[in-house]
C-alpha positions, 0 to 999 in steps of 0.5 A: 352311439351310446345305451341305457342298460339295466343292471342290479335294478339301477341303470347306466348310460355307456358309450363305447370305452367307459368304465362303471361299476357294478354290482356283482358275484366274482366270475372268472369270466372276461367278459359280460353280456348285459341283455337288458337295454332300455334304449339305444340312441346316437344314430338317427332317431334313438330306439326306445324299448317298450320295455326293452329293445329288442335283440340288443345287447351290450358287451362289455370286458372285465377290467378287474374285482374292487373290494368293499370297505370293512365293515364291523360285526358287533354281537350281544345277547342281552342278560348274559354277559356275552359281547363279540366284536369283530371286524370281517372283510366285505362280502365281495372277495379277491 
């Protein structure tokens, strides 16, 4: 059995044990719950949402947090002599 789900305005095609990556703010939560699914298929004749399926939903555990590569801030204001660059970590954290 596999789904289509909506999630970050992108959409994924899981089955049961896959790992994707997504998008998201840190919680402390362990699993997730993603509501919108698009399209259910591999028994019998797949259900197709208009726009979703209704009453399905796909959960999925938390495997663990990956962090975004660095990225270089550089900052000047033009007539004043004033340059700063600095390399910040990524906004997603831990």
């Amino acid at each position: 059995m596999y789904a289509i789900i909506r999630e970050s305005g992108k959409q994924f095609k899981v089955t049961s044990g896959d790992r994707i990556l997504v998008d998201r703010a840190e919680t402390e939560e362990k699993t997730i719950t993603f509501g919108e699914v698009l399209l259910v298929g591999g028994e019998g004749s797949p259900k197709i949402g208009a726009p979703l399926v209704a009453g399905a939903t796909v959960v999925a555990d938390v495997v663990g947090v990956k962090r975004g590569p660095k990225i270089d801030i550089q900052k000047y204001k033009r007539r004043k002599g004033y340059t700063r660059r600095s390399a910040t970590a990524s906004p997603i954290s831990k």
